[in-house]
N, C-alpha and C positions, 0 to 999 in steps of 0.2 A: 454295214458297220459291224465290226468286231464287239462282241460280245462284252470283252474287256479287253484292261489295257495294260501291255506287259513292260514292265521297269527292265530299263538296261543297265541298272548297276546291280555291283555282284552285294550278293548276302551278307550281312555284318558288319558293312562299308557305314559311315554316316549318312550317306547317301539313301541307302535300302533304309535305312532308320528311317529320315523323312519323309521316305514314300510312307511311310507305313502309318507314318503319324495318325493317332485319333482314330482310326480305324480297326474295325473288329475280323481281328487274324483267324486263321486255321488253327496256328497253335494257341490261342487264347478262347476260341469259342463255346468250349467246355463249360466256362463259366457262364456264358449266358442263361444255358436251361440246368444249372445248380438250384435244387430244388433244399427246400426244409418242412417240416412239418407245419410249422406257422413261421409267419413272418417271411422275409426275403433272405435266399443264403448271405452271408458273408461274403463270399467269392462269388456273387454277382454285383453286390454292391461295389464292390472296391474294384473290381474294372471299370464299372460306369464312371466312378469317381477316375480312378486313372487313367484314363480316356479323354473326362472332360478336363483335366491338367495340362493332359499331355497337348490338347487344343488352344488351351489358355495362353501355355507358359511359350508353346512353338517347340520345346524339346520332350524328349524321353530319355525317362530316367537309365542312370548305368545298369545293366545285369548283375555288378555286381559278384559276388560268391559263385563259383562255378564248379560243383562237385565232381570228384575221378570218373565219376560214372557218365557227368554229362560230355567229359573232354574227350571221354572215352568213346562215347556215340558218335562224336564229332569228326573224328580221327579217323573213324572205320567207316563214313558212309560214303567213301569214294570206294571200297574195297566193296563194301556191300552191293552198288552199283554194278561195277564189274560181276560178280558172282549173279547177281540177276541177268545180265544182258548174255552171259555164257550158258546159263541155264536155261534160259526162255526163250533164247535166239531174238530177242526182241533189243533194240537202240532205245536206251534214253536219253531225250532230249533234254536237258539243264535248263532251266528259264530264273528269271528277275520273279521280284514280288509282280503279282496282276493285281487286279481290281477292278471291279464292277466299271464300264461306259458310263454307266447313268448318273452317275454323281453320287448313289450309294456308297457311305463309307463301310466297305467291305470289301477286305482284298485277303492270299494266303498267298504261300511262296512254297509252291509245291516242289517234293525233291525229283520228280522229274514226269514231263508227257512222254507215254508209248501206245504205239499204234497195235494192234493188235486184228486182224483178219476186220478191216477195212474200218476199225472204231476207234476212235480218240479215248484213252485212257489216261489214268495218273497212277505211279506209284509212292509208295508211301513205305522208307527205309527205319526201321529202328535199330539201332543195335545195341540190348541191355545187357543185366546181370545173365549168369547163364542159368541162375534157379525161375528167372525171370522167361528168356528164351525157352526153356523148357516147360515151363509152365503153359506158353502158347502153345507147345505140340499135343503135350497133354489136352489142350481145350478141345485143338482142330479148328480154331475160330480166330476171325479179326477179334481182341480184345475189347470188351465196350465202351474204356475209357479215350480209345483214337476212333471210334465212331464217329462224333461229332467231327472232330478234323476232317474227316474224311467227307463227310456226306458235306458238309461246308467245302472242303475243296472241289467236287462235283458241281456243286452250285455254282461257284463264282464263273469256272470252265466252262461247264457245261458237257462234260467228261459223260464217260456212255460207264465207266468202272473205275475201280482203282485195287491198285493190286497192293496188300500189305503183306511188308517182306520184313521176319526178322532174323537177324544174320548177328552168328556168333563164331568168329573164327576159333575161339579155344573150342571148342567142342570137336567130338568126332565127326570128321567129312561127310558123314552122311547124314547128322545130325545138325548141319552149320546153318543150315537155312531151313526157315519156315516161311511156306505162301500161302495167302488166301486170297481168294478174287472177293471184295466186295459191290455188286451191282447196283447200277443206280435204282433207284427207286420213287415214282416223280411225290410218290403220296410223302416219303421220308422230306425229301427234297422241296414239296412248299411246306410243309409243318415246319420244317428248318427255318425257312426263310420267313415265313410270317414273326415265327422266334427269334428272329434278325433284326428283321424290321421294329419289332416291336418298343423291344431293348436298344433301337436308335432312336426311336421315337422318345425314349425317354431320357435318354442322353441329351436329346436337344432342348429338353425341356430343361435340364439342369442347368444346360448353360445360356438358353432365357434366362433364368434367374440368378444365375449372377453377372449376366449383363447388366440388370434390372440393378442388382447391387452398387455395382460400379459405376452405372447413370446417376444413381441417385445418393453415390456417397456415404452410403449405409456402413459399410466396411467403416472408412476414414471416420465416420463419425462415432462407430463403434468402440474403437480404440480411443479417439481422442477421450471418451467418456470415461473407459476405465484410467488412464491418466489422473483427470480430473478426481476423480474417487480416492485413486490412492495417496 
């Protein structure tokens, strides 16, 4: 039995929405280990919450507002693709959202599996600003804010790497692309997923309780009350 399980409709579609429904993404997992000094971050709370909605209600909300910069990422990652597959002599394969076999709601929609001297890999395309892009070369490093995507995309796969590639065609040709290999790592990879788990564990509990509300009327009878008051 396959590991997980790969959705045949394409990205974007209503379709890819449903799959994805309630389930904690590659590009959303960031917020799970959103840490604060005390208390719980804000951007982990309000996934749980929007999570446990998007269960409730059966939909997901619109995107919404979509900045130059995201249309612009959008636009270029067929071009970025190409410029990888010519550089590295390596084919990406395109895939549907997957997700977990087991019933775990966790799934990511990686931008593409490649093989690589006999090991299953993933790559992982950005293409930002160019103070942005450069700022990567400067580093020499996968950035640590696509960590979590990345080591969450690993997981769900079960990927041996993942390569981050960011590609900026305005720049000079020699300067268009940055890669870095990031290697799996199993200690990274259950610390991840225990932090998965955990944060679904508690997703279920919320919506315990407001099944619990809904059994028992608490809602309806909460409103009727202020009604009555005013």
């Amino acid at each position: 039995m396959s590991r997980y399980i790969t959705s045949p409709h394409t990205q974007g579609t209503p379709e890819w929405h449903a799959d994805r429904l309630g389930m904690v993404t590659g590009s959303a997992v960031k917020a799970v280990f959103a840490t604060i000094k005390t208390g719980e971050a804000a951007a982990r709370a309000d996934l749980r919450m929007d999570l446990c909605l998007e269960r409730i209600t059966k939909t997901v909300p619109e995107s919404g507002y979509k900045s130059p910069e995201m249309i612009w990422g959008t636009e270029q990652e067929p071009h970025a693709r190409m410029a990888y597959e010519m550089t590295t002599g390596r084919d990406v394969d395109e895939s549907g959202f997957v997700y977990l076999a087991d019933g775990t709601k966790a799934g990511c929609s990686v931008d593409g599996f490649v093989f690589d001297a006999g090991r299953t890999g993933l790559v992982e395309f950005k293409c930002p600003k160019s103070k942005t892009h450069w700022g990567y070369i400067l580093a020499g490093k996968a950035p640590t804010d696509y960590m979590p995507q990345m080591v969450h995309n690993m997981w769900i796969t079960g990927a041996k790497f993942c390569d981050f590639m960011s590609f900026d065609p305005r720049m000079p040709e020699k300067l268009r692309e940055f890669h870095f290999r990031v290697e799996r790592d199993e200690s990274a990879i259950n610390d991840h997923a225990s932090g998965v788990l955990k944060f679904l564990a508690e997703l279920d509990a919320l919506l315990h309780l407001c099944a619990q509300l809904v059994t028992c009327g608490l809602c309806h009878d909460r409103a009727s009350s202020r009604r009555v008051h005013e």
